[in-house]
C-alpha positions as protocol buffer text, in pm:
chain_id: "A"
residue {
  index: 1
  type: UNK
  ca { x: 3417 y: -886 z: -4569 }
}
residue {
  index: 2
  type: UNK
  ca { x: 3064 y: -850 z: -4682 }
}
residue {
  index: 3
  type: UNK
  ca { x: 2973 y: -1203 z: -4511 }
}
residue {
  index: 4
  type: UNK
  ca { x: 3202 y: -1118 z: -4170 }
}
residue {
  index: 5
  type: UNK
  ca { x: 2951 y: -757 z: -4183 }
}
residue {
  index: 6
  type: UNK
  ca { x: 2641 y: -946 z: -4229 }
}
residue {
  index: 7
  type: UNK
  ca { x: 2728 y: -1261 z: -3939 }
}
residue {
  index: 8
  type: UNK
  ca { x: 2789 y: -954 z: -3727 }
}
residue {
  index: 9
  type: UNK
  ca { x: 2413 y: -778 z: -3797 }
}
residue {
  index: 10
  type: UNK
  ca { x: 2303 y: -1105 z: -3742 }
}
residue {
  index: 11
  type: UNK
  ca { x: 2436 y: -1158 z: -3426 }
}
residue {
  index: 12
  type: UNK
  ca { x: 2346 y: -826 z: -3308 }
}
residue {
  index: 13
  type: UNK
  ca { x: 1989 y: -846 z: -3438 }
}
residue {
  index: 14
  type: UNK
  ca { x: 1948 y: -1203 z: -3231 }
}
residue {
  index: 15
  type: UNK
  ca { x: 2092 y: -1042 z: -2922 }
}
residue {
  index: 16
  type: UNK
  ca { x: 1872 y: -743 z: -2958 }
}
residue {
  index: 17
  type: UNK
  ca { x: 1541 y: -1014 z: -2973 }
}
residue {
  index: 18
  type: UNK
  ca { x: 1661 y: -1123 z: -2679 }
}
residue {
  index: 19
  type: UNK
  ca { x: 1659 y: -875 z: -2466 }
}
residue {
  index: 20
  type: UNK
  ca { x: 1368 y: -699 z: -2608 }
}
residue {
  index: 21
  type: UNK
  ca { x: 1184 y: -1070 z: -2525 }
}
residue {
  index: 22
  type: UNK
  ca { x: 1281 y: -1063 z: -2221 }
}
residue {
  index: 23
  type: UNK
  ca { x: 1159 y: -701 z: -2119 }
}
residue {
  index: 24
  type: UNK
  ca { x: 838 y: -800 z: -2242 }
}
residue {
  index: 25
  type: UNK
  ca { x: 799 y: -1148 z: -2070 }
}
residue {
  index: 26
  type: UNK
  ca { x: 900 y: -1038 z: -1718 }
}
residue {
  index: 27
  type: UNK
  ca { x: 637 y: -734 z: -1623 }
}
residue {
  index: 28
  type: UNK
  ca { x: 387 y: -950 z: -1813 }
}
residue {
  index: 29
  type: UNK
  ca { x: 461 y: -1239 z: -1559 }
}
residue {
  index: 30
  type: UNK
  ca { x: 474 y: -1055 z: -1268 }
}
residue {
  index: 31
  type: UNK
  ca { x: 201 y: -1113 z: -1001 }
}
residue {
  index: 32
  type: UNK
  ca { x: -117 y: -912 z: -999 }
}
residue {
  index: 33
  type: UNK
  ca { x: -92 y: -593 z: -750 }
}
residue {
  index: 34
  type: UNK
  ca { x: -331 y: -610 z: -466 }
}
residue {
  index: 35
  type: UNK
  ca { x: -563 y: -292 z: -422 }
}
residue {
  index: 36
  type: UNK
  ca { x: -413 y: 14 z: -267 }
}
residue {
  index: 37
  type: UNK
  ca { x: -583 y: 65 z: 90 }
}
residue {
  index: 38
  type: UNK
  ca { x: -836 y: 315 z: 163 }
}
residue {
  index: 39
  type: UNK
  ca { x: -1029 y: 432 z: 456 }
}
residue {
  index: 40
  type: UNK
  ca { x: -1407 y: 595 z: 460 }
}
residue {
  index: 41
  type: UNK
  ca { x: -1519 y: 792 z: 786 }
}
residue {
  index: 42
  type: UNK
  ca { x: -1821 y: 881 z: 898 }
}
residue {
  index: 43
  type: UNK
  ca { x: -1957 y: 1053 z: 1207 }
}
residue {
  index: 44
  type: UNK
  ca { x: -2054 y: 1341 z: 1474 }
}
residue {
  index: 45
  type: UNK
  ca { x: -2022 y: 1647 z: 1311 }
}
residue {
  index: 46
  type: UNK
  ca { x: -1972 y: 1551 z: 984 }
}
residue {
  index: 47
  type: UNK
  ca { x: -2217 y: 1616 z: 694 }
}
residue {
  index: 48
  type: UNK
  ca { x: -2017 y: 1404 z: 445 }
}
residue {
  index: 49
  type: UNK
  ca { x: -1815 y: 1108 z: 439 }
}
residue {
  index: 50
  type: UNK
  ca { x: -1422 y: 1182 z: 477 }
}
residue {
  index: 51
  type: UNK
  ca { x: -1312 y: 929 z: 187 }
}
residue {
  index: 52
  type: UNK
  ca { x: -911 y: 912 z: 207 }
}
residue {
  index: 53
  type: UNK
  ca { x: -698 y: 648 z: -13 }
}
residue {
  index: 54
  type: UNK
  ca { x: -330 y: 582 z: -20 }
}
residue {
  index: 55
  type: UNK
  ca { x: -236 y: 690 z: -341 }
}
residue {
  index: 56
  type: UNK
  ca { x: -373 y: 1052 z: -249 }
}
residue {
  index: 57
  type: UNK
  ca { x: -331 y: 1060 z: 102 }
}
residue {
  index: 58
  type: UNK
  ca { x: -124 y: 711 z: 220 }
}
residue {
  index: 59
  type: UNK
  ca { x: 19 y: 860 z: 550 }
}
residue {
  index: 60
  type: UNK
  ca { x: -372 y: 940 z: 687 }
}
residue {
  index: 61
  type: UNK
  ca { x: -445 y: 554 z: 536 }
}
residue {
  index: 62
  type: UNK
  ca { x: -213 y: 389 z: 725 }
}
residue {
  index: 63
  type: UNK
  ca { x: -205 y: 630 z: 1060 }
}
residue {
  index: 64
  type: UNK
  ca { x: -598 y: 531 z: 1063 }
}
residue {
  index: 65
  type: UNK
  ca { x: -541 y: 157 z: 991 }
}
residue {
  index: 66
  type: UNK
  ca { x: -321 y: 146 z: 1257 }
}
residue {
  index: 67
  type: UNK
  ca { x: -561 y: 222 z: 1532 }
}
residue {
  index: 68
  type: UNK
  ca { x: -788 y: -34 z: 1444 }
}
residue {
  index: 69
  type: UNK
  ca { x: -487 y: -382 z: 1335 }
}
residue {
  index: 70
  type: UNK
  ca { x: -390 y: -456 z: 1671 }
}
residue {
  index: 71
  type: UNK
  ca { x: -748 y: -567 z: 1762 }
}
residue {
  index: 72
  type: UNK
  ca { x: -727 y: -925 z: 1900 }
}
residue {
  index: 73
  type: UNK
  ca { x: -1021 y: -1217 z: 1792 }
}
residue {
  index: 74
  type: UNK
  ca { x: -1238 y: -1119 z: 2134 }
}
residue {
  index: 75
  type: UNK
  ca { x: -1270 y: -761 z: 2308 }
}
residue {
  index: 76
  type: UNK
  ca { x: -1494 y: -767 z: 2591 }
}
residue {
  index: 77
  type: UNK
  ca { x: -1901 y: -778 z: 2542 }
}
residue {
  index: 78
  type: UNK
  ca { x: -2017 y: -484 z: 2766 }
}
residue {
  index: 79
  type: UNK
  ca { x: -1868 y: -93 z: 2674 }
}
residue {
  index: 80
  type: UNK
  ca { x: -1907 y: 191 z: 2824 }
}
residue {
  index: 81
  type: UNK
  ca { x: -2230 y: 345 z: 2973 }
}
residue {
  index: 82
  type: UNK
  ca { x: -2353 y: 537 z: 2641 }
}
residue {
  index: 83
  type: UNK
  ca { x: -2324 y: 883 z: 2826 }
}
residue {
  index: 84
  type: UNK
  ca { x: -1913 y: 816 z: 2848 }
}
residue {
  index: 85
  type: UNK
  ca { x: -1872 y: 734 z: 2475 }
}
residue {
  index: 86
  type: UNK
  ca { x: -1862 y: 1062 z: 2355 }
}
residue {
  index: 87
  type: UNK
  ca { x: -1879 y: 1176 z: 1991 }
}
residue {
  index: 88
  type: UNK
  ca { x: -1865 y: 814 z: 1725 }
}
residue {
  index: 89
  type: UNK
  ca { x: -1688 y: 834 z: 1419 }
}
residue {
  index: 90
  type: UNK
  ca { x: -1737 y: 473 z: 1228 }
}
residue {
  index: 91
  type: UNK
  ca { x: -1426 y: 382 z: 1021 }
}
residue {
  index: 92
  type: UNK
  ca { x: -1436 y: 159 z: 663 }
}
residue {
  index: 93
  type: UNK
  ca { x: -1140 y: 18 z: 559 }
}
residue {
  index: 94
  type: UNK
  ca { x: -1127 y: -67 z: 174 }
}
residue {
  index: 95
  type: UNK
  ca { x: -939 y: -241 z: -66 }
}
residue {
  index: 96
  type: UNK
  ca { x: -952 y: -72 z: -382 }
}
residue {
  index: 97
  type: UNK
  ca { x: -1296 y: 78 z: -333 }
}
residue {
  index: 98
  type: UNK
  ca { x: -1424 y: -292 z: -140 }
}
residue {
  index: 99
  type: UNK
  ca { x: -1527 y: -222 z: 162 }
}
residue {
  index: 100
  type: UNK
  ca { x: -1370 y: -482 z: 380 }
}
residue {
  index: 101
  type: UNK
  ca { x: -1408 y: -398 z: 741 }
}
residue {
  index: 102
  type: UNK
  ca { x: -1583 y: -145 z: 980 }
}
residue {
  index: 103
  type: UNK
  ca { x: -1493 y: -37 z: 1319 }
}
residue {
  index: 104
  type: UNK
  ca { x: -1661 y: 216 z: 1562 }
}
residue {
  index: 105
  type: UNK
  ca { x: -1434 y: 502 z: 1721 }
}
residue {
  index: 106
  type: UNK
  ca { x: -1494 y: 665 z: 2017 }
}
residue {
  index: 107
  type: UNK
  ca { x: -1163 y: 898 z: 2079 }
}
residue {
  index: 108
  type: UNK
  ca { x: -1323 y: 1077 z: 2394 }
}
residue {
  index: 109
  type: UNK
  ca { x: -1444 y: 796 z: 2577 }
}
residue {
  index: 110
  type: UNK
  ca { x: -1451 y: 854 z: 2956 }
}
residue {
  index: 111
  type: UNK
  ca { x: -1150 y: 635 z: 3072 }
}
residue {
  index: 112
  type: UNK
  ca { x: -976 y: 654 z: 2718 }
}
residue {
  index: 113
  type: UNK
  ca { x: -1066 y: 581 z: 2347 }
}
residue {
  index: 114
  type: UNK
  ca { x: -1246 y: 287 z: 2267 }
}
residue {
  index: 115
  type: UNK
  ca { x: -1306 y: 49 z: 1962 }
}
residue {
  index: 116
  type: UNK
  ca { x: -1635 y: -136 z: 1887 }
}
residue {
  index: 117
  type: UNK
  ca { x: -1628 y: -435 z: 1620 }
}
residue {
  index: 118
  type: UNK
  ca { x: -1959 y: -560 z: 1514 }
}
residue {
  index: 119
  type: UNK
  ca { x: -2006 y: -877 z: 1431 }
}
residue {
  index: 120
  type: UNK
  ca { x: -2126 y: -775 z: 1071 }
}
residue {
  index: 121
  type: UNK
  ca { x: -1830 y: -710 z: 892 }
}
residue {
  index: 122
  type: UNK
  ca { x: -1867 y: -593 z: 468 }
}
residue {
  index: 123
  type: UNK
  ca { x: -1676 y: -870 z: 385 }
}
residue {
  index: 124
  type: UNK
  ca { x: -1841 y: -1164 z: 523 }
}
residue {
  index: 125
  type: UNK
  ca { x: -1598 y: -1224 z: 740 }
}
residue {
  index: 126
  type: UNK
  ca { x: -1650 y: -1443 z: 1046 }
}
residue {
  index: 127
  type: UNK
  ca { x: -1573 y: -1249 z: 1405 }
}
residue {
  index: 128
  type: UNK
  ca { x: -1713 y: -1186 z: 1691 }
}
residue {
  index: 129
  type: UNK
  ca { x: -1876 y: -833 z: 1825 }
}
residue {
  index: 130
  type: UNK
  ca { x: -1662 y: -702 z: 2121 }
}
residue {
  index: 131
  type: UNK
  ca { x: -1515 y: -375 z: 2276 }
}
residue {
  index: 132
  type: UNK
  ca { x: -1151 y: -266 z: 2289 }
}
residue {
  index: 133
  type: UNK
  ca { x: -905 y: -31 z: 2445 }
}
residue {
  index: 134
  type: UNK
  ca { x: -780 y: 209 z: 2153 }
}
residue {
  index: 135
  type: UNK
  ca { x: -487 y: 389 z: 2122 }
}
residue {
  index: 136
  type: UNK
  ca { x: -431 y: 749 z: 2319 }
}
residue {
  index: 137
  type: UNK
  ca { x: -343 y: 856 z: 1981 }
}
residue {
  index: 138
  type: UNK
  ca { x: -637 y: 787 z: 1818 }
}
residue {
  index: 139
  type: UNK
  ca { x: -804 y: 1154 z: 1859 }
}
residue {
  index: 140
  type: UNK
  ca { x: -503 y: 1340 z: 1720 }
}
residue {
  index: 141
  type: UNK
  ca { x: -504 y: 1073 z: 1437 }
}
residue {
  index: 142
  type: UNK
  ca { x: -803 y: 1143 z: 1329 }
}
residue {
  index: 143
  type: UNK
  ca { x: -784 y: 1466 z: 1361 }
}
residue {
  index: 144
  type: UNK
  ca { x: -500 y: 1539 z: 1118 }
}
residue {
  index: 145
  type: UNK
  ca { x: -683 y: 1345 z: 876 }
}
residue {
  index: 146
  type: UNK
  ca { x: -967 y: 1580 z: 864 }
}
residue {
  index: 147
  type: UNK
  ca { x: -1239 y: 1472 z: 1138 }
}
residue {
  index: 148
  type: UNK
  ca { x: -1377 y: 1783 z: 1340 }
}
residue {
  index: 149
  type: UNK
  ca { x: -1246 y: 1705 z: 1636 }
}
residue {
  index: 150
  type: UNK
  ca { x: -1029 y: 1983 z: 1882 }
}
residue {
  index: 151
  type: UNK
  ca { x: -627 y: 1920 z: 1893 }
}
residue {
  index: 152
  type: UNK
  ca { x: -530 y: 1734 z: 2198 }
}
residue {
  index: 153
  type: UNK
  ca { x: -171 y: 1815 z: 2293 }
}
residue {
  index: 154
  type: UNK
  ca { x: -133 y: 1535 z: 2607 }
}
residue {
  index: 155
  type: UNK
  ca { x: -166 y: 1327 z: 2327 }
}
residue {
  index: 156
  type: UNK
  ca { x: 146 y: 1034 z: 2341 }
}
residue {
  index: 157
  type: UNK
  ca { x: 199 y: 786 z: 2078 }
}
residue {
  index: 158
  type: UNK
  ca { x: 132 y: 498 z: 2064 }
}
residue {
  index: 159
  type: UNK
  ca { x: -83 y: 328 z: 2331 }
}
residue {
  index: 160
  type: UNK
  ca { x: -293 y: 21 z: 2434 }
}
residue {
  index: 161
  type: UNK
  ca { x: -247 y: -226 z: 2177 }
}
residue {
  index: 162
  type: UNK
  ca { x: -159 y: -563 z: 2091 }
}
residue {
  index: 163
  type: UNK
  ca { x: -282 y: -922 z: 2025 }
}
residue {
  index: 164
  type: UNK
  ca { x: -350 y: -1105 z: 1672 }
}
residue {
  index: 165
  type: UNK
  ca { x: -344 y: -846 z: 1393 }
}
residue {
  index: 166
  type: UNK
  ca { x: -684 y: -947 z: 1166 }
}
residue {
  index: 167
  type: UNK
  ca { x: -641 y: -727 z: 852 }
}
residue {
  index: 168
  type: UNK
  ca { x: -368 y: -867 z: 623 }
}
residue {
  index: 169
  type: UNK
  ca { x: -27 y: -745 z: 621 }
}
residue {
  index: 170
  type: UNK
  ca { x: -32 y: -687 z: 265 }
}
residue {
  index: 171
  type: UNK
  ca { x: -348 y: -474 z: 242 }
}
residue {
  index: 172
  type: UNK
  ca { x: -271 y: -228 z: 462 }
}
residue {
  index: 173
  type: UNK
  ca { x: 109 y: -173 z: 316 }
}
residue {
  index: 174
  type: UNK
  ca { x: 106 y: 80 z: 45 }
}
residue {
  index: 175
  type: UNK
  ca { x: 501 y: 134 z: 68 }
}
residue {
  index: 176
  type: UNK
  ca { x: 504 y: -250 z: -60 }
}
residue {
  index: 177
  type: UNK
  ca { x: 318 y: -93 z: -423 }
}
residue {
  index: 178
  type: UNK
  ca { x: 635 y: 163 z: -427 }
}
residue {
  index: 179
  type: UNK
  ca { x: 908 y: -100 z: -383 }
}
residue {
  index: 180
  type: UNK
  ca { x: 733 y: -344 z: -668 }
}
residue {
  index: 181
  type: UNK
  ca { x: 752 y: 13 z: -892 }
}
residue {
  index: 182
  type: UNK
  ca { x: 1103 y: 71 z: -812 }
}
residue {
  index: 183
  type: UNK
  ca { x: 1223 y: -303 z: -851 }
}
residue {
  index: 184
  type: UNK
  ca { x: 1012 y: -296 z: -1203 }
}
residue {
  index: 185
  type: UNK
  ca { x: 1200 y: 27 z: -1256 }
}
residue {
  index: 186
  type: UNK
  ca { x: 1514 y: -101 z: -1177 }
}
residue {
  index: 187
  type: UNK
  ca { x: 1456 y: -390 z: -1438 }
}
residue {
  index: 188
  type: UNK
  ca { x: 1382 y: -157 z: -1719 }
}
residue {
  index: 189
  type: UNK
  ca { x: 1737 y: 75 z: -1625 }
}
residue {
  index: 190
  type: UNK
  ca { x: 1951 y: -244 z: -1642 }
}
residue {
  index: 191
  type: UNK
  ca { x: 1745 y: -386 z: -1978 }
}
residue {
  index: 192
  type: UNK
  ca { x: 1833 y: -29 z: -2144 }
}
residue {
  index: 193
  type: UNK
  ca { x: 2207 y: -81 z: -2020 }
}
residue {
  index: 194
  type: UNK
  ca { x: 2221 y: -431 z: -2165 }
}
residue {
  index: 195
  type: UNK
  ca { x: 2062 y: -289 z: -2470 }
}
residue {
  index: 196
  type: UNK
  ca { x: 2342 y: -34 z: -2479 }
}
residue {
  index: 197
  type: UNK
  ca { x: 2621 y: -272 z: -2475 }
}
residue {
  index: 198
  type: UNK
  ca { x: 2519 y: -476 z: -2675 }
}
residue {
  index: 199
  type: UNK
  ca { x: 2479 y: -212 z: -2974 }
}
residue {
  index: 200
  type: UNK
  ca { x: 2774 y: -63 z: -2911 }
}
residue {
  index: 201
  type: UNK
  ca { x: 2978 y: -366 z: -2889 }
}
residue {
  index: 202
  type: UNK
  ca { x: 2850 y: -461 z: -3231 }
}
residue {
  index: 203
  type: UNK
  ca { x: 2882 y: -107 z: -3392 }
}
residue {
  index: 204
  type: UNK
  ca { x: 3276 y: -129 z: -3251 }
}
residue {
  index: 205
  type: UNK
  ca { x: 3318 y: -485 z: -3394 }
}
residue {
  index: 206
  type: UNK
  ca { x: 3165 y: -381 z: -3728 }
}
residue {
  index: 207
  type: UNK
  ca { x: 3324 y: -26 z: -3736 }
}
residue {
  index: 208
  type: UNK
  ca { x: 3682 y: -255 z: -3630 }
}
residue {
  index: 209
  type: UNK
  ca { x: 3644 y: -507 z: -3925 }
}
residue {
  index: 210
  type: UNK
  ca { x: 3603 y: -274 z: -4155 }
}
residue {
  index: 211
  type: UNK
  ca { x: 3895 y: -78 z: -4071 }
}
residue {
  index: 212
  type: UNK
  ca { x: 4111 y: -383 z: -4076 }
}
residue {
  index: 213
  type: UNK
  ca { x: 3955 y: -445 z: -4469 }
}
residue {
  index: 214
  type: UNK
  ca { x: 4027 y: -93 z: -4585 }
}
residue {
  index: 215
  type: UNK
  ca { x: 4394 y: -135 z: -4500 }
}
């Protein structure tokens, strides 16, 4: 009986290596994370940088984001007359704390908010200077996130948009951060079930065997 016992520790000791092996081994080979998204504004009527990042603040991040991704590769060379721009507020969007790429705002343009892209970007990146039509949401947007600027309730959502989106998908995506958390999560909830069975199916064989002996 003594032998039966000890084949049965055995086993459950292996099994219990096993699993343990494997919740080590999977977050270890996991891919690294990209950095969480940020955004850094500066401009009329502000006397400090408004720094905002997604693990703080991740609806502002991505509201802000999204008035500058829908920029295509060429906007037009000549803006507005300088007297119709209205107040600038220059937007930095980060990865981690990398500054990656700048935009110029101007949400009270005369004919609607517009976007300026220089040609000097933070990250090297190759593109050419050009204006844009931004979004009529862009004031209220900004806004909310903390910029001085007066509530504009004729504001719809949405707006002028589209062409070739030039900041990666998965740097502007904080919600993908969450779902890798809650998959890894997941893992570690079904590991600790395994775990489970597998003691207590070994405690009930031992606990049987040496019922059947003591007959």
């Amino acid at each position: 009986m003594v032998r039966q016992v000890r084949r049965l520790i055995a086993v459950l000791a292996g099994a219990l290596t096993v699993a343990v092996s494997l919740g080590v081994a999977g977050p270890a080979q996991a891919a690294p994370k990209p950095p969480p998204p940020g955004v850094d504004i500066t401009g009329t009527g502000m006397s400090a940088p408004l720094r905002l990042r997604s693990d703080t603040q991740p609806a502002h991040v991505v509201a802000l984001i999204d008035q500058v991704n829908f920029l295509g590769r060429i906007g037009t060379a000549n803006g507005p007359k300088p007297a119709d721009l209205g107040p600038k507020y220059t937007v930095v969007v980060l990865a981690g704390e990398t500054p990656k790429q700048t935009y110029d705002l101007y949400p009270k343009a005369v004919g609607g908010p517009r976007v300026y892209r220089p040609a000097k970007q933070p990250d090297s990146r190759k593109t050419s200077a050009g204006w844009f039509l931004g979004r009529l949401s862009m004031s209220e947007t900004l806004r909310t996130a903390g910029v001085p600027l007066e509530r504009q309730y004729d504001t719809v959502s949405g707006g002028v948009g589209g062409g070739e989106r030039v900041i990666p998908e998965d740097a502007i995506n904080p919600g993908r951060d969450i779902d890798e958390a809650l998959s890894e999560l997941q893992r570690l909830l079904l590991l600790n079930v395994a775990v489970m069975l597998v003691i207590t199916s070994g405690l009930a064989g031992i606990a049987l065997l040496i019922r059947r002996r003591t007959r």
